[in-house]
RODO-2510 file (C-alpha; in nm, 4 decimals, decimal comma):
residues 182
     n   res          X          Y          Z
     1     x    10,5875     6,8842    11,9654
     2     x    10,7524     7,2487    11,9953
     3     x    11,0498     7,0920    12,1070
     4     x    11,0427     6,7864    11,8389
     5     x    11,0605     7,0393    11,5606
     6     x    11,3020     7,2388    11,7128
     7     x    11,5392     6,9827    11,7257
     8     x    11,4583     6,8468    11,3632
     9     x    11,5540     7,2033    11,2608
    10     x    11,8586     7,1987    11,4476
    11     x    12,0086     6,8556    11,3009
    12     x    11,8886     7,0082    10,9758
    13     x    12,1600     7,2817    10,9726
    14     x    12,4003     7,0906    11,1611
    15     x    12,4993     6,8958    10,8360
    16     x    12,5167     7,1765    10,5092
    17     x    12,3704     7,0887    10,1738
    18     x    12,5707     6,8358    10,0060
    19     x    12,6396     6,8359     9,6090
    20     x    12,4315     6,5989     9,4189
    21     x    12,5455     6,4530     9,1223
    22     x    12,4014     6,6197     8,8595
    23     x    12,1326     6,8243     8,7921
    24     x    12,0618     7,1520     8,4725
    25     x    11,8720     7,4688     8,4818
    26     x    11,8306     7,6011     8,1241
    27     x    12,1547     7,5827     7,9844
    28     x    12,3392     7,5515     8,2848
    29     x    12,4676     7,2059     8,3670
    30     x    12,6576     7,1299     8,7440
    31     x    12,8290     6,7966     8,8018
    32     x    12,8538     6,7202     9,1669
    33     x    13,0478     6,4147     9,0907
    34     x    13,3476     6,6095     8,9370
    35     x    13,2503     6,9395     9,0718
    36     x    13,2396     7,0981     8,7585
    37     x    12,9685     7,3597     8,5828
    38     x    12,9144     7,4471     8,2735
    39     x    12,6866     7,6991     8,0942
    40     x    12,5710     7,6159     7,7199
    41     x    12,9016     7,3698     7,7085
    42     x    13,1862     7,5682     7,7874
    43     x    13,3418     7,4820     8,1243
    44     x    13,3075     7,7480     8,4084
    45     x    13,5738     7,8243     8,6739
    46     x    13,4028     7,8345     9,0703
    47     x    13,5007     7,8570     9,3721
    48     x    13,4570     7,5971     9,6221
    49     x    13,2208     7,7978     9,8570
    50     x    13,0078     7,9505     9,5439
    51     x    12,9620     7,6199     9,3571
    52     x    12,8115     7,4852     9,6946
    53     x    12,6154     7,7896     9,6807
    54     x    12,5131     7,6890     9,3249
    55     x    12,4389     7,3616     9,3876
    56     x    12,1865     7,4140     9,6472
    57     x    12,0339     7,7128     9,4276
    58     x    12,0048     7,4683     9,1137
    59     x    11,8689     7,1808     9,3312
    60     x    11,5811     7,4357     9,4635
    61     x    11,5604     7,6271     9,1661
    62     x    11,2825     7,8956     9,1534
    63     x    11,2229     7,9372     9,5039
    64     x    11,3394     8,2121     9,6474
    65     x    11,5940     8,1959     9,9787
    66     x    11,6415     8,4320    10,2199
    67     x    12,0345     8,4792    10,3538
    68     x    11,9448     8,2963    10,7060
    69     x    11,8370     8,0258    10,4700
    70     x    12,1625     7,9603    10,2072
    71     x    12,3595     8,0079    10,5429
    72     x    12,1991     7,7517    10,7141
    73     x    12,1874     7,4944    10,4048
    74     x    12,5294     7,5721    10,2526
    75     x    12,7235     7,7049    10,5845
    76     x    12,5438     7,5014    10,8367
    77     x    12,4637     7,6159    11,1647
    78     x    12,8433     7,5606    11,3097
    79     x    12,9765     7,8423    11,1328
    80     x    12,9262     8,2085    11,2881
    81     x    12,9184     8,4764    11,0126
    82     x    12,7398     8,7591    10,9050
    83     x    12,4148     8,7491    10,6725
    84     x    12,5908     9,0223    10,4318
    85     x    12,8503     8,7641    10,3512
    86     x    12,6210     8,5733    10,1493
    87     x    12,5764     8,9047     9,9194
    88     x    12,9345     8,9021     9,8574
    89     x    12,9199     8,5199     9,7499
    90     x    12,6242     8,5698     9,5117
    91     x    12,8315     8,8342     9,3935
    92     x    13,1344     8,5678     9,3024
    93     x    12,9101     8,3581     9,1929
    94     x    12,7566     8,6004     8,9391
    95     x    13,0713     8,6935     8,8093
    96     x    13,1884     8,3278     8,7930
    97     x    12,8667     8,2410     8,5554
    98     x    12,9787     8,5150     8,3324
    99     x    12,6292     8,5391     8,1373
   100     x    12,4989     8,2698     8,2777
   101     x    12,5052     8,5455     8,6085
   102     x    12,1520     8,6898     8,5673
   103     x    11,9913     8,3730     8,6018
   104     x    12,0761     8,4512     8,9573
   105     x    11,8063     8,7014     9,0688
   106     x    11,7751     8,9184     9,3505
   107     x    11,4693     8,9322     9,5050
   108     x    11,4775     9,2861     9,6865
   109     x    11,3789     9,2556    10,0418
   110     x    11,3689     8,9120    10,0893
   111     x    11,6913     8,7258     9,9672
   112     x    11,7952     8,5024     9,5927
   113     x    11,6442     8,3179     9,3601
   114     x    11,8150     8,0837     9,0786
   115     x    11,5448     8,0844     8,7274
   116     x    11,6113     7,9356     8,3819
   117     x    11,3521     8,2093     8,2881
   118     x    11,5767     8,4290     8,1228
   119     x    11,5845     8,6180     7,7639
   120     x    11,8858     8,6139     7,5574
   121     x    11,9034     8,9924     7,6439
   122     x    11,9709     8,8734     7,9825
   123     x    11,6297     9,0562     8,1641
   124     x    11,4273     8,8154     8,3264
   125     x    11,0724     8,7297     8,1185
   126     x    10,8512     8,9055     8,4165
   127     x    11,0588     9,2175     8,3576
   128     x    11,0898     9,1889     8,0039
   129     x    10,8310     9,4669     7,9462
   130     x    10,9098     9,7253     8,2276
   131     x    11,2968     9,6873     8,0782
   132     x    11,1685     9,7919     7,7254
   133     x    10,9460    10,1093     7,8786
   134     x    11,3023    10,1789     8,0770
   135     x    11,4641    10,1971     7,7389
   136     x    11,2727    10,3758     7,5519
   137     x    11,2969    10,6507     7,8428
   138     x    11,6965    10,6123     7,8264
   139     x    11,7442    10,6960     7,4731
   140     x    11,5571    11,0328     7,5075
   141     x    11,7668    11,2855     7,6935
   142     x    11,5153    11,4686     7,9252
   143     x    11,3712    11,8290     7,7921
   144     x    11,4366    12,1463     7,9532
   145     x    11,2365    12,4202     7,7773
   146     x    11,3771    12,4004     7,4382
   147     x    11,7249    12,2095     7,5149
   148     x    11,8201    11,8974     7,5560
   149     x    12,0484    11,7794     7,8778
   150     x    12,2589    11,4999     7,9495
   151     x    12,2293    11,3853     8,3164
   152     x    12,6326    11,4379     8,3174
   153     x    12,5762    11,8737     8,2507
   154     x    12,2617    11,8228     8,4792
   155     x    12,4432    11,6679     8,7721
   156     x    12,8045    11,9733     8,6679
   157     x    12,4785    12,2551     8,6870
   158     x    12,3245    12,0786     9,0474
   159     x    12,7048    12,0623     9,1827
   160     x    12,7687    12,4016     9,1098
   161     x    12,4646    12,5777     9,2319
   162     x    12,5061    12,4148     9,5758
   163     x    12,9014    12,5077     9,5691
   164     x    12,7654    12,8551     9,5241
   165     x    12,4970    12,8153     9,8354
   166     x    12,7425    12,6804    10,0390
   167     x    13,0379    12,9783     9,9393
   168     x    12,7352    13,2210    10,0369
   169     x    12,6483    13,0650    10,3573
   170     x    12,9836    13,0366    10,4159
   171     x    12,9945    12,6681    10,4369
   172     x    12,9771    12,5856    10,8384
   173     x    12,7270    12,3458    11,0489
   174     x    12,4424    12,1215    10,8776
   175     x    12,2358    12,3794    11,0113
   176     x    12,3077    12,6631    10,8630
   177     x    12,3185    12,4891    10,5013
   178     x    11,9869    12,3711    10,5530
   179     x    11,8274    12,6795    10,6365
   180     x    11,9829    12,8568    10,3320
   181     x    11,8285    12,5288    10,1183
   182     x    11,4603    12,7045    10,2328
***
C-alpha cells in the first residue's frame, strides 16, 4: 500500500496543474480559456509562469501551500529548481496584481496562501486590529527624557558612538571590538 501511494504521488506531479476555465476570488476574476485576469474589471498583465501560479492559488484558495507544494503542482516534478524560486514568482505575481497583490499572503514559516479576506486598506481582516495598535505606535516618535527622536537621528547617534568605539579600539579583529562592547 506504501508503494501504491507512492506512485499515485508520483504521477500526481508528473503532470503540473492545468488552468481551468474560470474561476473569482473577491474581485479577482482569471479566465483560463483566454488566459486573462482581471481585478475589479480592469485587465491585468501576467506572466505565463505567475498566472499558472495564480491559477492553482485561486482554484485552492485559502489553503495555505508550502514551496515543495506550488512546485510540484505548477512546476511538476520534471523540473529541477530551487524552493527560493517560488519566492521570487510570488513576488512577480504580487507586483503583477498591483492591489489586488495582498490578497496573496505569506504565511511565515510555512509557505502562501491566496484569501479574498482583505480590507480596502489592503491588511488582511485577522490582522486588521494588530495593524491599527502598529499605527498608533508609528505616529508617536519614541520619548527620550524630555525629547522627541526620529529613528533616522537615533540610528546617525547609534552609528556614531560605535565609529567612536571602534576609532578607540583601533578597529582590528571581531575580537577585540567585542570585548570593548563589554
Amino acid at each position: 500500500s506504501e508503494m501504491l501511494a507512492r506512485i499515485r504521488a508520483v504521477l500526481r506531479r508528473r503532470a503540473p496543474e492545468q488552468a481551468v476555465p474560470n474561476v473569482s476570488v473577491g474581485e479577482l476574476t482569471l479566465d483560463g480559456a483566454t488566459y486573462r485576469v482581471s481585478y475589479q474589471g480592469e485587465p491585468l498583465k501576467i506572466g505565463p509562469t505567475e498566472f499558472k501560479l495564480l491559477s492553482y492559488l485561486m482554484h485552492h484558495a485559502e489553503r495555505v501551500h508550502t514551496r515543495s507544494q506550488l512546485l510540484d503542482k505548477v512546476w511538476g516534478d520534471h523540473v529541477f529548481i530551487e524552493e527560493r524560486t517560488v519566492d521570487v514568482h510570488i513576488k512577480r505575481l504580487r507586483e503583477s496584481l498591483g492591489k489586488a497583490g495582498v490578497m496573496v499572503e505569506t504565511v511565515r514559516g510555512t509557505g502562501y496562501r491566496l484569501t479574498a479576506q482583505v480590507t480596502r486598506t489592503g491588511i488582511p481582516l485577522e490582522y486588521r486590529d494588530q495593524a491599527a495598535h502598529l499605527a498608533q505606535r508609528v505616529e508617536k516618535p519614541p520619548v527620550l527624557g524630555e525629547h522627541q527622536m526620529s529613528g533616522a537621528k537615533v540610528e546617525r547617534q547609534f552609528n556614531a558612538a560605535h565609529r567612536r568605539r571602534l576609532e578607540q579600539t583601533g578597529g582590528g579583529s571581531g575580537v577585540r571590538r567585542r570585548r570593548a562592547w563589554e
